[in-house]
CHARMM-style PDB file with segment names, atoms N, HN, CA, C and O in Angstrom:
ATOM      1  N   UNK     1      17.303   5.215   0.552  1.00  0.00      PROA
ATOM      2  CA  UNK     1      16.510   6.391   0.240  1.00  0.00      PROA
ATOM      3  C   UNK     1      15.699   6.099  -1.019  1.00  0.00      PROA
ATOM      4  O   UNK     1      16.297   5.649  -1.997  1.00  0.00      PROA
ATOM      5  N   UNK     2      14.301   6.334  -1.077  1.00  0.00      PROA
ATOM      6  HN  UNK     2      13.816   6.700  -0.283  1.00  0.00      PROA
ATOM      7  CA  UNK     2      13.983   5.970  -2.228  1.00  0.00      PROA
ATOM      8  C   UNK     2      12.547   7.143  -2.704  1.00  0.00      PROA
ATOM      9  O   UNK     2      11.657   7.409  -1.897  1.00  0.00      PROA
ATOM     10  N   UNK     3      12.583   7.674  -4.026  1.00  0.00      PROA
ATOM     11  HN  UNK     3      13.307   7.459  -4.682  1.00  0.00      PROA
ATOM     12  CA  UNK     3      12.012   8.489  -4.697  1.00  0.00      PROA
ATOM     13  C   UNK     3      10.503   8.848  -3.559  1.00  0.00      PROA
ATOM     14  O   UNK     3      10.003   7.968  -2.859  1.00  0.00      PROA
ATOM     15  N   UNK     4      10.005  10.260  -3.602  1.00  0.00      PROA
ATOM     16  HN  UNK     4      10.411  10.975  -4.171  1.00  0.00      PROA
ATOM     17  CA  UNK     4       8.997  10.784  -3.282  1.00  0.00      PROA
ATOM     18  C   UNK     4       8.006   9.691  -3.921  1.00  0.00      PROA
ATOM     19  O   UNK     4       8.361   9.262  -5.019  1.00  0.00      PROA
ATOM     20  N   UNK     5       6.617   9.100  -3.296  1.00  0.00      PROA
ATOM     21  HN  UNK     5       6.328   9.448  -2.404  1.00  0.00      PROA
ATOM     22  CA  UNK     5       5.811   8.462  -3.708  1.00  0.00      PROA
ATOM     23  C   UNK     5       6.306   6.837  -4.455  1.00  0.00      PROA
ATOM     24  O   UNK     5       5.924   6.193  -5.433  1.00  0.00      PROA
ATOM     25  N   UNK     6       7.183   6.675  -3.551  1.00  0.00      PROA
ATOM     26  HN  UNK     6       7.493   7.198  -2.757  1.00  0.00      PROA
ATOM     27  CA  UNK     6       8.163   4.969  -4.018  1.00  0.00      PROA
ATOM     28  C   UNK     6       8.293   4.564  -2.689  1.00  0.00      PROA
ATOM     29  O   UNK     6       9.158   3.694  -2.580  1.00  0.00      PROA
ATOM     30  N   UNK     7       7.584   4.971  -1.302  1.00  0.00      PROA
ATOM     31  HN  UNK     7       6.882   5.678  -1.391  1.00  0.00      PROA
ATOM     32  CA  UNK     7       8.064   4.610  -0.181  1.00  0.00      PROA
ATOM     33  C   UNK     7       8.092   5.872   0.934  1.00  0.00      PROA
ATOM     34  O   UNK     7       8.384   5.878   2.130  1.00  0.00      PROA
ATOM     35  N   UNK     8       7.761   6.689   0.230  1.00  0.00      PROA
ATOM     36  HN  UNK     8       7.524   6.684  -0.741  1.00  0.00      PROA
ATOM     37  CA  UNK     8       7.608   7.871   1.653  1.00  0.00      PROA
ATOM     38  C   UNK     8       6.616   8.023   2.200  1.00  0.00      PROA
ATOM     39  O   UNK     8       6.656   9.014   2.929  1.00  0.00      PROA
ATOM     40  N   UNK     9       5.421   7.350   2.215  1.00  0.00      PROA
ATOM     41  HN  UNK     9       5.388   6.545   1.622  1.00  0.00      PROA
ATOM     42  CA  UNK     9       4.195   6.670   2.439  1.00  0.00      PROA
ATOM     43  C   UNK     9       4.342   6.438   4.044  1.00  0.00      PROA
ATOM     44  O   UNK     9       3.499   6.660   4.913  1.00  0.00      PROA
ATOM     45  N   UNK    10       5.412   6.023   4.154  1.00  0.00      PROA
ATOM     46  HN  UNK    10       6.097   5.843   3.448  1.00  0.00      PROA
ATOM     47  CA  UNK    10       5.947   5.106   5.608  1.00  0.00      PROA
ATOM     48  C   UNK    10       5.983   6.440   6.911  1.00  0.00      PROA
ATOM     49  O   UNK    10       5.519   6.485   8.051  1.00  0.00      PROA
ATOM     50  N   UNK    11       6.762   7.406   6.087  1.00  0.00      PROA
ATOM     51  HN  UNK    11       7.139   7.370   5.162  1.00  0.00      PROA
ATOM     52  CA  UNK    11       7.351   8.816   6.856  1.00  0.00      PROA
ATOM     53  C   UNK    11       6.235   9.473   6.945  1.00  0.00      PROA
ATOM     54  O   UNK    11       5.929   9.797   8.093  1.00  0.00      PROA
ATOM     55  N   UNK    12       5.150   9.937   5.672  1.00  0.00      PROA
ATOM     56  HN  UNK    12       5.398   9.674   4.740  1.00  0.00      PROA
ATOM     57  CA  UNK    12       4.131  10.506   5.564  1.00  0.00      PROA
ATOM     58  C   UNK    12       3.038  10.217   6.808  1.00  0.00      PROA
ATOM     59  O   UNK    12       2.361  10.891   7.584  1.00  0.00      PROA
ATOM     60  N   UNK    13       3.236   9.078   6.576  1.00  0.00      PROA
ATOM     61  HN  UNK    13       3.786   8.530   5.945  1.00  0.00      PROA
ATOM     62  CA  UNK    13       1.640   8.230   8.019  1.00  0.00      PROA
ATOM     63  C   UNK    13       2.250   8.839   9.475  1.00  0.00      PROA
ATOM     64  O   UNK    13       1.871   9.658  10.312  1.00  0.00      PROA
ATOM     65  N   UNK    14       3.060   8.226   9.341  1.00  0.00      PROA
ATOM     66  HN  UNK    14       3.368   7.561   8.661  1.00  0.00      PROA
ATOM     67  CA  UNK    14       3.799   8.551  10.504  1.00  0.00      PROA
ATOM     68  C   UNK    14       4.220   9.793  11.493  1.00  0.00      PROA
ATOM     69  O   UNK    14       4.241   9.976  12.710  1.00  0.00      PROA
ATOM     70  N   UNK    15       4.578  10.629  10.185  1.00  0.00      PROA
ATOM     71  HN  UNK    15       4.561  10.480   9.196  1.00  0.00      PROA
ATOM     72  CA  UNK    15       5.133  11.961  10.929  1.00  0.00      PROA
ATOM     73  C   UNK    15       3.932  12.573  10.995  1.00  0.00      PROA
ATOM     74  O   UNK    15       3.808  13.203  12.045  1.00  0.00      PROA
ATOM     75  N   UNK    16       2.617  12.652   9.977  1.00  0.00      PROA
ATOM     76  HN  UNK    16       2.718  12.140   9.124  1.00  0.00      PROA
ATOM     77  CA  UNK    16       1.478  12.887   9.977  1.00  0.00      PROA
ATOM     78  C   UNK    16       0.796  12.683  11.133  1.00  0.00      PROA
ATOM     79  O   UNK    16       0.321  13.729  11.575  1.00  0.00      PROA
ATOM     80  N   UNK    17       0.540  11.560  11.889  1.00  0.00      PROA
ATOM     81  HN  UNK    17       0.926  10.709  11.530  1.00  0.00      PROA
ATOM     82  CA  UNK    17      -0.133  11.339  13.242  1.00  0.00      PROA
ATOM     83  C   UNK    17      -1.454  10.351  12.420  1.00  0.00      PROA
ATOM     84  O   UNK    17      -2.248   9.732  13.128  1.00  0.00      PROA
ATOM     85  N   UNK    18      -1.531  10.317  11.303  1.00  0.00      PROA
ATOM     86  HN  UNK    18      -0.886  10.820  10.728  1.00  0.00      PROA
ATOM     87  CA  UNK    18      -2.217   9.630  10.333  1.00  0.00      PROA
ATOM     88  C   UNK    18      -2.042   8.170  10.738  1.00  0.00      PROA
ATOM     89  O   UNK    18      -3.113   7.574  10.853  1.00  0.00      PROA
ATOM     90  N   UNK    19      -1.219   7.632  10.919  1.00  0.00      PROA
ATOM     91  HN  UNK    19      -0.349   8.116  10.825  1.00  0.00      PROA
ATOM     92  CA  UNK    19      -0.862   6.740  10.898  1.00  0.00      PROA
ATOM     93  C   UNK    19      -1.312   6.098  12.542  1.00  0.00      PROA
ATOM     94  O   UNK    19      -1.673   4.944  12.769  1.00  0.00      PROA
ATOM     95  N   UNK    20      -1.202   6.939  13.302  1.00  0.00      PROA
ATOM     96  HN  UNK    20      -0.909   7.878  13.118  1.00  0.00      PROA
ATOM     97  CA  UNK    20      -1.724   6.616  14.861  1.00  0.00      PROA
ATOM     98  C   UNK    20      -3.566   6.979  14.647  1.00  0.00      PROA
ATOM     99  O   UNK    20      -4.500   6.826  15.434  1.00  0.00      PROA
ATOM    100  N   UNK    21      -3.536   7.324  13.720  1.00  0.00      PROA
ATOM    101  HN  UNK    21      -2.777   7.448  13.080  1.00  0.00      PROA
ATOM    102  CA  UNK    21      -5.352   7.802  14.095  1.00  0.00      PROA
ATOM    103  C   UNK    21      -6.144   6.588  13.329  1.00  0.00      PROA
ATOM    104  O   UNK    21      -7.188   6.105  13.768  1.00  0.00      PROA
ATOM    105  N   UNK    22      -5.417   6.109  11.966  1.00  0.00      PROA
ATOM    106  HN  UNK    22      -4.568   6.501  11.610  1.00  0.00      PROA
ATOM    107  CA  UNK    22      -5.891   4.566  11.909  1.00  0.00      PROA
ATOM    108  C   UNK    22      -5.403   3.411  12.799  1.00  0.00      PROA
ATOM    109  O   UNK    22      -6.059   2.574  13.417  1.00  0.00      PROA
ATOM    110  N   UNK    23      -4.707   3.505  12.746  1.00  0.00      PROA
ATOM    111  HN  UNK    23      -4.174   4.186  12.244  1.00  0.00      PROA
ATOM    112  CA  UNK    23      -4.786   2.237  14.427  1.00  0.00      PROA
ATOM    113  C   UNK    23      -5.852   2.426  15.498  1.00  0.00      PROA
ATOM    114  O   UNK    23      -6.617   1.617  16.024  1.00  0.00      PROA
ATOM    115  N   UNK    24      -5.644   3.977  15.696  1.00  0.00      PROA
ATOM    116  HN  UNK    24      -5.023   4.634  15.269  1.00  0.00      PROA
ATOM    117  CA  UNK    24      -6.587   4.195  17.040  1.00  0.00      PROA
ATOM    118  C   UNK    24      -8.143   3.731  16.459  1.00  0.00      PROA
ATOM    119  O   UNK    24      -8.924   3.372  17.341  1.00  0.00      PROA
ATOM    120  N   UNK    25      -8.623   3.712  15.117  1.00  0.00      PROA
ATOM    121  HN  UNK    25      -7.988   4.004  14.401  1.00  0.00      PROA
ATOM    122  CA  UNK    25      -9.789   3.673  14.541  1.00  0.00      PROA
ATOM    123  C   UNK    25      -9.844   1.871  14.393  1.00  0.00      PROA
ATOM    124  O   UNK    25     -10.856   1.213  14.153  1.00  0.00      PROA
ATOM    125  N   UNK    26      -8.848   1.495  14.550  1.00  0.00      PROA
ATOM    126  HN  UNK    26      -8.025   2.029  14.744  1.00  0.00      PROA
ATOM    127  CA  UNK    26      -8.831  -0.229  14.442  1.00  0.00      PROA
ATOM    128  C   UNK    26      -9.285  -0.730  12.899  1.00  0.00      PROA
ATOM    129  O   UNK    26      -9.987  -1.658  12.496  1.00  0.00      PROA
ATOM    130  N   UNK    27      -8.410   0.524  12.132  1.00  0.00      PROA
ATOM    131  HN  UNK    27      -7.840   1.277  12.459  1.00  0.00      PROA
ATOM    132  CA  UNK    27      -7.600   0.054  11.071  1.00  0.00      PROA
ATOM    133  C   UNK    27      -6.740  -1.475  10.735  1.00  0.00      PROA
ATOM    134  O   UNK    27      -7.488  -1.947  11.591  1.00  0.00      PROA
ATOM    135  N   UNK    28      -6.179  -2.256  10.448  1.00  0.00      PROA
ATOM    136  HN  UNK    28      -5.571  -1.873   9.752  1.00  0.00      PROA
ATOM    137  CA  UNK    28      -4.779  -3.065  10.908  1.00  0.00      PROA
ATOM    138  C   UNK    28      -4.413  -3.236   9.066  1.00  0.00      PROA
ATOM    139  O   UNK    28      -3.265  -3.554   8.754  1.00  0.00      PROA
ATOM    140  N   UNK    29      -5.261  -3.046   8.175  1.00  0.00      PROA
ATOM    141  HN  UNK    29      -6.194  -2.787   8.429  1.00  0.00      PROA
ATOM    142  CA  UNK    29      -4.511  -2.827   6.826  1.00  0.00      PROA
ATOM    143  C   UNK    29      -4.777  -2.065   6.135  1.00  0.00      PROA
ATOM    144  O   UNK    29      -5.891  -1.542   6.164  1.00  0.00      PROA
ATOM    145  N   UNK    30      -3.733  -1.694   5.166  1.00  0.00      PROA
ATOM    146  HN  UNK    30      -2.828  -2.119   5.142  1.00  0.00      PROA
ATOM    147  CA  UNK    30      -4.171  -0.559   4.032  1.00  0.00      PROA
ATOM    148  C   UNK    30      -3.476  -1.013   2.590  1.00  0.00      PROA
ATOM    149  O   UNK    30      -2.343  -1.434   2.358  1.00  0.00      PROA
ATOM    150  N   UNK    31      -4.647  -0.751   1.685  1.00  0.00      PROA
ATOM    151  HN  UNK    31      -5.567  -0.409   1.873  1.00  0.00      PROA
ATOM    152  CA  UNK    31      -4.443  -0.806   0.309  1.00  0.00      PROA
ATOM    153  C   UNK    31      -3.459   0.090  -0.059  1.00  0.00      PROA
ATOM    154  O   UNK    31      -3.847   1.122   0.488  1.00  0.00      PROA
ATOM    155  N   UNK    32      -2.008   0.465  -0.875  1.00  0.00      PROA
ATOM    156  HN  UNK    32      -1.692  -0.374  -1.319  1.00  0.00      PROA
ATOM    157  CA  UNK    32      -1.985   1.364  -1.695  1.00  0.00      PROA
ATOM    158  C   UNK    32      -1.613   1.552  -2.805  1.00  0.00      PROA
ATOM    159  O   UNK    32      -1.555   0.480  -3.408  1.00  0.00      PROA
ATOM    160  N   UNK    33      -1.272   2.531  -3.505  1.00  0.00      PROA
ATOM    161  HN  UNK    33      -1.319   3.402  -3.015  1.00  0.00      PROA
ATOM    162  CA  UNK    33      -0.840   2.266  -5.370  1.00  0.00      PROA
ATOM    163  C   UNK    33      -0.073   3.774  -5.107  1.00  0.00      PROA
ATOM    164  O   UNK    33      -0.227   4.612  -4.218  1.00  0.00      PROA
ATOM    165  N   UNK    34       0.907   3.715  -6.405  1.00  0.00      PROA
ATOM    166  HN  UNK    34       1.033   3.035  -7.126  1.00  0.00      PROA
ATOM    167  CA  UNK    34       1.600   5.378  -6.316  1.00  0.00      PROA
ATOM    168  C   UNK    34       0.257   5.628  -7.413  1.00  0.00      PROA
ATOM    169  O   UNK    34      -0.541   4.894  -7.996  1.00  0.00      PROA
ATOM    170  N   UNK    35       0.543   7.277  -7.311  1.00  0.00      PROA
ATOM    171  HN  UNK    35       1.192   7.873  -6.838  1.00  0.00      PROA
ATOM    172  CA  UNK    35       0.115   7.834  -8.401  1.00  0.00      PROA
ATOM    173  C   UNK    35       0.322   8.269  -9.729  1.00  0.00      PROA
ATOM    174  O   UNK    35      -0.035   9.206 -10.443  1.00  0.00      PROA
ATOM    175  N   UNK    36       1.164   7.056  -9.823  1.00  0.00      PROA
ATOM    176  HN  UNK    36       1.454   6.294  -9.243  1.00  0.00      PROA
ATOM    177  CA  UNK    36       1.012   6.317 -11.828  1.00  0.00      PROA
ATOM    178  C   UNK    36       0.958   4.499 -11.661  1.00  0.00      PROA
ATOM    179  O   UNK    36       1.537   3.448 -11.935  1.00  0.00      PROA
ATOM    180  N   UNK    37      -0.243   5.126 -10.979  1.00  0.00      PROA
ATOM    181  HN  UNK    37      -0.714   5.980 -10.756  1.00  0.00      PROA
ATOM    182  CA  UNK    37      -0.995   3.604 -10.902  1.00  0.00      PROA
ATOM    183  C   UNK    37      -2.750   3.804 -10.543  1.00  0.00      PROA
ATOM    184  O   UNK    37      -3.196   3.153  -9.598  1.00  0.00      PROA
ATOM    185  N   UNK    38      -3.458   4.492 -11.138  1.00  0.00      PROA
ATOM    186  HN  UNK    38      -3.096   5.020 -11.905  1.00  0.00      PROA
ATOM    187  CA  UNK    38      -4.521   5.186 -10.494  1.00  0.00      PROA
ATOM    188  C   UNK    38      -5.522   4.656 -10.984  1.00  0.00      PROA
ATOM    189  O   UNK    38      -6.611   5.213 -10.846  1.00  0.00      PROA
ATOM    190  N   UNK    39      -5.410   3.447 -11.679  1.00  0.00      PROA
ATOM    191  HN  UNK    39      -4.525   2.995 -11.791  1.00  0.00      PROA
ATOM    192  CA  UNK    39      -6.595   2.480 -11.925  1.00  0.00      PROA
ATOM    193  C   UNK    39      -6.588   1.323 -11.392  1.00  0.00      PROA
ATOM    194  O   UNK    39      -7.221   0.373 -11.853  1.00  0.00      PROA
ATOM    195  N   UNK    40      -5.548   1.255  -9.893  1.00  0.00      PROA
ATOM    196  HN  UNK    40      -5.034   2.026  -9.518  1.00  0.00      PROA
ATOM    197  CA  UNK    40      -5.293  -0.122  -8.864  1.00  0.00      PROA
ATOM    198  C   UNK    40      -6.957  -0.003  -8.187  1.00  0.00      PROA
ATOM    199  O   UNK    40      -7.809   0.877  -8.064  1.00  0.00      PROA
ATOM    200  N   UNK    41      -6.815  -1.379  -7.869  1.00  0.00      PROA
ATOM    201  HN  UNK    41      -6.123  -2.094  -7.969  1.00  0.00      PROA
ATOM    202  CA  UNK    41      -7.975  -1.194  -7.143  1.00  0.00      PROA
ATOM    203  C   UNK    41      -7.640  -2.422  -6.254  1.00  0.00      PROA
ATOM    204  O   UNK    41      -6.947  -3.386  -6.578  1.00  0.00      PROA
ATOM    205  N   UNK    42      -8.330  -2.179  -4.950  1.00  0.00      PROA
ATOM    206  HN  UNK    42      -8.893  -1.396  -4.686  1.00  0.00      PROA
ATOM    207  CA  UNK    42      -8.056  -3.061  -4.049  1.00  0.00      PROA
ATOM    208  C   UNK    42      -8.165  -5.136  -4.410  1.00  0.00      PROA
ATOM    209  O   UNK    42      -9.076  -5.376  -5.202  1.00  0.00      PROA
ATOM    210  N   UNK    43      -7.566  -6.135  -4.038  1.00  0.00      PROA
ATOM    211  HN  UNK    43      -6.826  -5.940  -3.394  1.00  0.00      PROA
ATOM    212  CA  UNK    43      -7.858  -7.140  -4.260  1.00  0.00      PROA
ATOM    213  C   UNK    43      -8.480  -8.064  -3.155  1.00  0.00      PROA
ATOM    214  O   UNK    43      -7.737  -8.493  -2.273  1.00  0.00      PROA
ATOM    215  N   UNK    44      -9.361  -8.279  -3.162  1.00  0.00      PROA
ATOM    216  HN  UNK    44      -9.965  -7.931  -3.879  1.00  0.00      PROA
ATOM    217  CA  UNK    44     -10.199  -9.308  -1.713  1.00  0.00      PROA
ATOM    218  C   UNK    44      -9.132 -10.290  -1.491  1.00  0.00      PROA
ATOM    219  O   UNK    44      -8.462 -10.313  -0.459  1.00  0.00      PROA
ATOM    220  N   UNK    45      -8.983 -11.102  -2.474  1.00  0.00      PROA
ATOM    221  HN  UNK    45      -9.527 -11.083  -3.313  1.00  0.00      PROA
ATOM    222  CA  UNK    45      -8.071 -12.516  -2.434  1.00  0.00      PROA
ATOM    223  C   UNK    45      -6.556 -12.320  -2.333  1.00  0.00      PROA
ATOM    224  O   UNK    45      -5.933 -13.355  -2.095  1.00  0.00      PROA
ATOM    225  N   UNK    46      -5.977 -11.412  -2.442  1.00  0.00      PROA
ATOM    226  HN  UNK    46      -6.483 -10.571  -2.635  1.00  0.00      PROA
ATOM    227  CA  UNK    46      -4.695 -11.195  -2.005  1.00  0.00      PROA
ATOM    228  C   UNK    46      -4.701 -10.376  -0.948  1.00  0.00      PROA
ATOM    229  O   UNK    46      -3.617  -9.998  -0.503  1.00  0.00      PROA
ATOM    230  N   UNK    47      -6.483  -9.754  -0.072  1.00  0.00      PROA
ATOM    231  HN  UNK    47      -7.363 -10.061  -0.433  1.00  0.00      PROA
ATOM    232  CA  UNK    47      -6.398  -9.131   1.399  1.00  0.00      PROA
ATOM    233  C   UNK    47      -6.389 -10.358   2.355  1.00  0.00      PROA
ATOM    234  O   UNK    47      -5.899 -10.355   3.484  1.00  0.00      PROA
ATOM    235  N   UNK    48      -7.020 -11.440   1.727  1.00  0.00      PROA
ATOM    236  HN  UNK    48      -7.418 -11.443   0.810  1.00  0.00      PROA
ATOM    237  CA  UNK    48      -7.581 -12.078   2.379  1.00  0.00      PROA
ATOM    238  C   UNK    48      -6.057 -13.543   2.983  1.00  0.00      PROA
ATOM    239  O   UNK    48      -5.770 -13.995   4.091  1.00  0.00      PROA
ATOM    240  N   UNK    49      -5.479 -13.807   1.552  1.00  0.00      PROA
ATOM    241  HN  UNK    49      -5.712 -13.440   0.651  1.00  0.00      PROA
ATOM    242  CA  UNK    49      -4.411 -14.217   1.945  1.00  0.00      PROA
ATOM    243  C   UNK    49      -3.575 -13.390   2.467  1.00  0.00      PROA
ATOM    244  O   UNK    49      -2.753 -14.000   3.150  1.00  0.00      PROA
ATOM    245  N   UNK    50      -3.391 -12.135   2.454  1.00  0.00      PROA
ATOM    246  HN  UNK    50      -4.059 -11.639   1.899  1.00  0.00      PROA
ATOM    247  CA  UNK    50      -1.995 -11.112   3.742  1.00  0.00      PROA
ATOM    248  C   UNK    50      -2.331 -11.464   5.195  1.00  0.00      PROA
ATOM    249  O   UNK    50      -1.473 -11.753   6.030  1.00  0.00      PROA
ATOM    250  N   UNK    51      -4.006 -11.403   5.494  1.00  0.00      PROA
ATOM    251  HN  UNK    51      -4.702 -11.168   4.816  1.00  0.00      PROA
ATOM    252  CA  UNK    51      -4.318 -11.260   6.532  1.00  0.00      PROA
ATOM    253  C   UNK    51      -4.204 -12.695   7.545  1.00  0.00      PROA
ATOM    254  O   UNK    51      -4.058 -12.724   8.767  1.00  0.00      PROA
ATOM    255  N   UNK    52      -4.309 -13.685   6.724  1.00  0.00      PROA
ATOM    256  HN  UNK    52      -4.428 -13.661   5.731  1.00  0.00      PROA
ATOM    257  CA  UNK    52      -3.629 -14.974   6.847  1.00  0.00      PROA
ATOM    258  C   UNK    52      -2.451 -15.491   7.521  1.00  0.00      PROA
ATOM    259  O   UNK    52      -2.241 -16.298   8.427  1.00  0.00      PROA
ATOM    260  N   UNK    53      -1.473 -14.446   6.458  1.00  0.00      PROA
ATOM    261  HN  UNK    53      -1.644 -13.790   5.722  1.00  0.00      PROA
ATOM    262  CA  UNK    53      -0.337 -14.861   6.361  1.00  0.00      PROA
ATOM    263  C   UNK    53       0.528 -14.425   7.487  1.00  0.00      PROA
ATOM    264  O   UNK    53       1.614 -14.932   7.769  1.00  0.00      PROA
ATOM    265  N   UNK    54      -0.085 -13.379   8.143  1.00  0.00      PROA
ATOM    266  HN  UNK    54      -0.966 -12.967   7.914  1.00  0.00      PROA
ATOM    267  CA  UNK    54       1.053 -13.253   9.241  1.00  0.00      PROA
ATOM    268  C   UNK    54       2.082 -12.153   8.326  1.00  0.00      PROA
ATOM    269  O   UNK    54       2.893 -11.524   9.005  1.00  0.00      PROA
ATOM    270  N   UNK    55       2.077 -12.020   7.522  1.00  0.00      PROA
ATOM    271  HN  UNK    55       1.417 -12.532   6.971  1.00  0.00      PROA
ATOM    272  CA  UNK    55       3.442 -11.224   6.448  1.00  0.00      PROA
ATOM    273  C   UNK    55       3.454  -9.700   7.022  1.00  0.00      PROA
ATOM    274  O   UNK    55       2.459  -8.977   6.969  1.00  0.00      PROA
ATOM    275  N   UNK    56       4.531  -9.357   7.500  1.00  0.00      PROA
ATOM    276  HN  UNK    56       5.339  -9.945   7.543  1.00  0.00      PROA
ATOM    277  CA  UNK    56       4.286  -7.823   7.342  1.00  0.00      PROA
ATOM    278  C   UNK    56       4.264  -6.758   6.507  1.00  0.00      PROA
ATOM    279  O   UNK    56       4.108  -5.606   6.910  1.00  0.00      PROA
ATOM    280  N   UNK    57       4.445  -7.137   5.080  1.00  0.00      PROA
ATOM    281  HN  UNK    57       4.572  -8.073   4.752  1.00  0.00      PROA
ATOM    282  CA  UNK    57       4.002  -6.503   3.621  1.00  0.00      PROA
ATOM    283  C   UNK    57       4.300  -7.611   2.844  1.00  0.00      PROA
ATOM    284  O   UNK    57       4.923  -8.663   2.985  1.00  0.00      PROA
ATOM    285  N   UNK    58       3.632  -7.025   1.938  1.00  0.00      PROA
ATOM    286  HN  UNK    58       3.126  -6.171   1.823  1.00  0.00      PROA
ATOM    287  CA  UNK    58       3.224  -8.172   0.517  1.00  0.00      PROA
ATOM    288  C   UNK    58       2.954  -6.888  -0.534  1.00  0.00      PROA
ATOM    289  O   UNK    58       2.344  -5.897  -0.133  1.00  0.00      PROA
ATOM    290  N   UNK    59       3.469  -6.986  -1.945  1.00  0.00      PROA
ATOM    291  HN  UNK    59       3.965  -7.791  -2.271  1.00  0.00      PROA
ATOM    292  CA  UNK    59       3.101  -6.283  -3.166  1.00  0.00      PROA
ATOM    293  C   UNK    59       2.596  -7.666  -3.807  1.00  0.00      PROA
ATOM    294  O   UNK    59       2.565  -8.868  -3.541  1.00  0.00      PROA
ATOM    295  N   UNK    60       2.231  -6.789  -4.784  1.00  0.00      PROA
ATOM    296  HN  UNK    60       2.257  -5.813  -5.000  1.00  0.00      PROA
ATOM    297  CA  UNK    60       1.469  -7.730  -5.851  1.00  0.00      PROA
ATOM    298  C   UNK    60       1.891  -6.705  -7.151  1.00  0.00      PROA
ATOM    299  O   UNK    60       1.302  -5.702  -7.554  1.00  0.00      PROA
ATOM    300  N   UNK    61       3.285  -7.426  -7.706  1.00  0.00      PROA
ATOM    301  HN  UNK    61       3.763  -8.241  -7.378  1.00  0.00      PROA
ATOM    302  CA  UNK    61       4.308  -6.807  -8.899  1.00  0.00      PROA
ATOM    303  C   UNK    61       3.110  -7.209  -9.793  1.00  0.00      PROA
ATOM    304  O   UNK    61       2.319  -8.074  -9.418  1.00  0.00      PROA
ATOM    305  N   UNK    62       2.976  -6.522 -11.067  1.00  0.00      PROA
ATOM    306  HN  UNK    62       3.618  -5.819 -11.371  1.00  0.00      PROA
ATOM    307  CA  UNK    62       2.354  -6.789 -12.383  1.00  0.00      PROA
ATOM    308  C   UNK    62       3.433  -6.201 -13.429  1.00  0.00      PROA
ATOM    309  O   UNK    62       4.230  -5.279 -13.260  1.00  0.00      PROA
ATOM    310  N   UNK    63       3.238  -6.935 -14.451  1.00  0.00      PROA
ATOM    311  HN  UNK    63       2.590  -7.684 -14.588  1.00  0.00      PROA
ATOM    312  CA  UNK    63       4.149  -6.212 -15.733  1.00  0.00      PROA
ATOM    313  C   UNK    63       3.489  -5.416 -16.510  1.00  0.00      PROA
ATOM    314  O   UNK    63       2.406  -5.677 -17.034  1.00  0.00      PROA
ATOM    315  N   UNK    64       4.230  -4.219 -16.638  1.00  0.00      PROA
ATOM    316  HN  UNK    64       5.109  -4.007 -16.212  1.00  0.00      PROA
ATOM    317  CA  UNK    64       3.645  -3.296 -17.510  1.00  0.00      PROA
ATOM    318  C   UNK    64       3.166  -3.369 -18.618  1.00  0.00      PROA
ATOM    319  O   UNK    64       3.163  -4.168 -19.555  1.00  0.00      PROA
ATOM    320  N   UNK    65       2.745  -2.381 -18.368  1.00  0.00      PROA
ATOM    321  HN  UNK    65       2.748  -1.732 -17.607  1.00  0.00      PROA
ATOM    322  CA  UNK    65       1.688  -1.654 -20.060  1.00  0.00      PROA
ATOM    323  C   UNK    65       1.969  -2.381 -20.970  1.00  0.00      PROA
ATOM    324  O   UNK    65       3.125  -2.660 -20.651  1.00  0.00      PROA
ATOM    325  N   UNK    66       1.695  -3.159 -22.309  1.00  0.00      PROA
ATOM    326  HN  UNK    66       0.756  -2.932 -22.569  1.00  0.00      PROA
ATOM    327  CA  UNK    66       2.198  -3.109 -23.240  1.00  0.00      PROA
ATOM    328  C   UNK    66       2.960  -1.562 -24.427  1.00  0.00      PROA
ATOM    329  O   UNK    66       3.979  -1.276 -25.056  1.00  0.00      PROA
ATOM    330  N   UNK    67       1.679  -1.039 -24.113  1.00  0.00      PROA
ATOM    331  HN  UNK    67       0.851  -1.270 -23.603  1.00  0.00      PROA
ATOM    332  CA  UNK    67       2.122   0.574 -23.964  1.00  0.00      PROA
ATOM    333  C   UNK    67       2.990   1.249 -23.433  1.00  0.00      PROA
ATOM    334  O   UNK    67       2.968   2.361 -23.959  1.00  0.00      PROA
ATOM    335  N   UNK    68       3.924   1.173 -22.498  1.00  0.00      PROA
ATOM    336  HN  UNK    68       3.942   0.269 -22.070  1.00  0.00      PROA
ATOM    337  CA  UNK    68       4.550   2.013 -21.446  1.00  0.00      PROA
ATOM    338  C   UNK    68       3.584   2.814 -20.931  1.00  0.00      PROA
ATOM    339  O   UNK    68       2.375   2.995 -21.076  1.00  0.00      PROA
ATOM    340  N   UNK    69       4.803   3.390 -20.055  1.00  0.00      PROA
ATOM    341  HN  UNK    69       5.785   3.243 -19.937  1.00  0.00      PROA
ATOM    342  CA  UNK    69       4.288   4.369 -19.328  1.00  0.00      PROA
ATOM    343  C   UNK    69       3.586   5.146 -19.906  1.00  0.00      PROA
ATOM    344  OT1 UNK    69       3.070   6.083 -19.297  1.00  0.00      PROA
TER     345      UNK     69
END
């Protein structure tokens, strides 16, 4: 089980019909970030190697803020 916006993303698409209406649109990836992360922005070179790779997810961990949260 893991925190609202840590993975309910999965349930959200899904139970939504969201998740069938990008496929049906011939979607096959999606960028995302939680929302205390709202200056992510998509990466070409780590779309470009997923799409490659055959992987069925990939993150791309960074270390925080020097600041914190």
């Amino acid at each position: 089980m893991v925190p609202p916006g840590h993975g309910d993303i999965y349930t959200a698409l899904l139970s939504s019909g969201v998740l069938d209406a990008l496929l049906d649109a011939g979607f096959l990836y999606a960028s995302v970030s939680n929302s205390d992360n709202l200056g992510a922005v998509p990466n070409a070179q780590i779309a470009g190697w997923f799409a490659q790779s055959g992987a069925p997810y990939a993150a791309e961990p960074v270390p925080p803020h020097p600041r914190g949260p």
